[in-house]
C-alpha positions in Angstrom: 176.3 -15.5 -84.1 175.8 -15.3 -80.2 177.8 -12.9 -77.8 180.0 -16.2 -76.8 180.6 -17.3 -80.7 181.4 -13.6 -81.3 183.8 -12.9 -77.9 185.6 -16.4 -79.3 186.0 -15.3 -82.7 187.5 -11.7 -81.5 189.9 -13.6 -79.4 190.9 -15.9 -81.8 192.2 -13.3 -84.5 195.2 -10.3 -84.4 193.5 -7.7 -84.9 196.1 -6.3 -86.3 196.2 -8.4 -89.4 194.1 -7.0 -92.1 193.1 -10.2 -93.4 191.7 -11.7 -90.3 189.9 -8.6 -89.6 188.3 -8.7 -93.1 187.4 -12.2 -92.2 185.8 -11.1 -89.2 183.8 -8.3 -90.4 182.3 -10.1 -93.2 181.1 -12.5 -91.3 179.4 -10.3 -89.0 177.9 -8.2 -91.8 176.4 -11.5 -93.2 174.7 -12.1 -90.4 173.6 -9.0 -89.5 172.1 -8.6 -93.7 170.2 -12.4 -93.2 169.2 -11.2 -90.0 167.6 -7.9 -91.3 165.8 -9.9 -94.1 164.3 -12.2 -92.0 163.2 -9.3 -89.3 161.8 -8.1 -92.1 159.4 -10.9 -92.9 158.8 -11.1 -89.4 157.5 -7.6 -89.5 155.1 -8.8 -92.1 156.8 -5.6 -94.4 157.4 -6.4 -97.9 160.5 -5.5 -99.8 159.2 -2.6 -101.6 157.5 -0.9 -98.7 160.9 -1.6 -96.9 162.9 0.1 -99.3 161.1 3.3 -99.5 160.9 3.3 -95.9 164.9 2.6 -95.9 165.6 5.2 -98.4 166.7 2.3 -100.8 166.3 1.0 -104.5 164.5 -1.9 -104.1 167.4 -3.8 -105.9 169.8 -2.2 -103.8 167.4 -3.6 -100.6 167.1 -7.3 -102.7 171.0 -7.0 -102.7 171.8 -6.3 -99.0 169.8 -9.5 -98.3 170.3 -11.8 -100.6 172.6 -14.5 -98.9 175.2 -14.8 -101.5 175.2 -11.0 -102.6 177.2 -8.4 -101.5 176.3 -8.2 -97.7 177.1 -4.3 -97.6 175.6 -1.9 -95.6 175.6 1.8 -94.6 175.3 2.4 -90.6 172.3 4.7 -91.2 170.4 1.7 -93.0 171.6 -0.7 -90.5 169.9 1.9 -87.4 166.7 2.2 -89.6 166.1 -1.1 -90.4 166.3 -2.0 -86.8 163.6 0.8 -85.7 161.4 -0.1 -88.5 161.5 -4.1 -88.0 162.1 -4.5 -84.2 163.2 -2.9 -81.8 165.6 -5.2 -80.3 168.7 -4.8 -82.0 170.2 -8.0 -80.3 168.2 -9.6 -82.9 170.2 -9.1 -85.5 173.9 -10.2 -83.9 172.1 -13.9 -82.9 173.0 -17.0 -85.5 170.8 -15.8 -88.5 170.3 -19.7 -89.6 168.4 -20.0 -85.6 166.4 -16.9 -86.7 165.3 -18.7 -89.6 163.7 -21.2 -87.6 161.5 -18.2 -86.7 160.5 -17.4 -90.1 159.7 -20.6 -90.7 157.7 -21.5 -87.8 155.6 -18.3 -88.2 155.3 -19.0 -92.4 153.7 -22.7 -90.7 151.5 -21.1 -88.5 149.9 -19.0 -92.1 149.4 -21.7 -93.6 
C-alpha cells in the first residue's frame, strides 16, 4: 500500500465507525507483517536468528508472517524488526505483493 492508496483509503472511511476502522487497520497490519517477512529474506536473516533477535518464539515470528495467520503485532517488534532488517521504514507501508517482486528477483539472481 503506497502513501496515495493509503491517503485514499483514510478518506474513504468514518473514522468513526468501528467497523471501517477495523477494516482499515487490518489491512495495514497485513501489509506491514508480509512486508517484515520479505525484509527479512532480504536481509538474508533466517527465521530463527530473527526471532531471538526479536525477542520472539519462533512460532510466534512464523505466525506474524504467515499471510493467512493472524497479522498481529506489538509496536516494540514492529520498531525492531525494522532496525534489524532495514533501515528504511517506508519499506514496510509500500504494496507488500511489489515487494515480493524483490524477493523474487534477488532468489533469481542465487540461483
Amino acid at each position: 500500500m503506497n502513501k496515495s492508496e493509503f491517503n485514499t483509503l483514510i478518506k474513504s472511511i468514518d473514522i468513526y465507525n468501528p467497523n471501517e476502522y477495523n477494516k482499515v487497520v487490518t489491512v495495514l497490519k497485513h501489509n506491514i507483517c508480509q512486508n517484515m517477512r520479505i525484509a527479512r529474506k532480504l536481509s538474508n536473516i533466517n527465521a530463527d536468528s530473527a526471532a531471538l533477535f526479536l525477542n520472539l518464539e519462533p512460532q510466534s515470528l512464523r505466525r506474524i508472517e504467515a499471510e493467512g495467520d493472524r497479522d498481529d503485532i506489538s509496536t516494540k517488534v514492529f520498531i525492531m524488526a525494522v532496525m534489524l532488517y532495514n533501515p528504511d521504514a517506508n519499506f514496510y507501508f509500500q504494496n507488500w505483493k511489489e515487494n515480493e517482486l524483490l524477493l523474487k528477483e534477488k532468489e533469481e539472481i542465487n540461483i
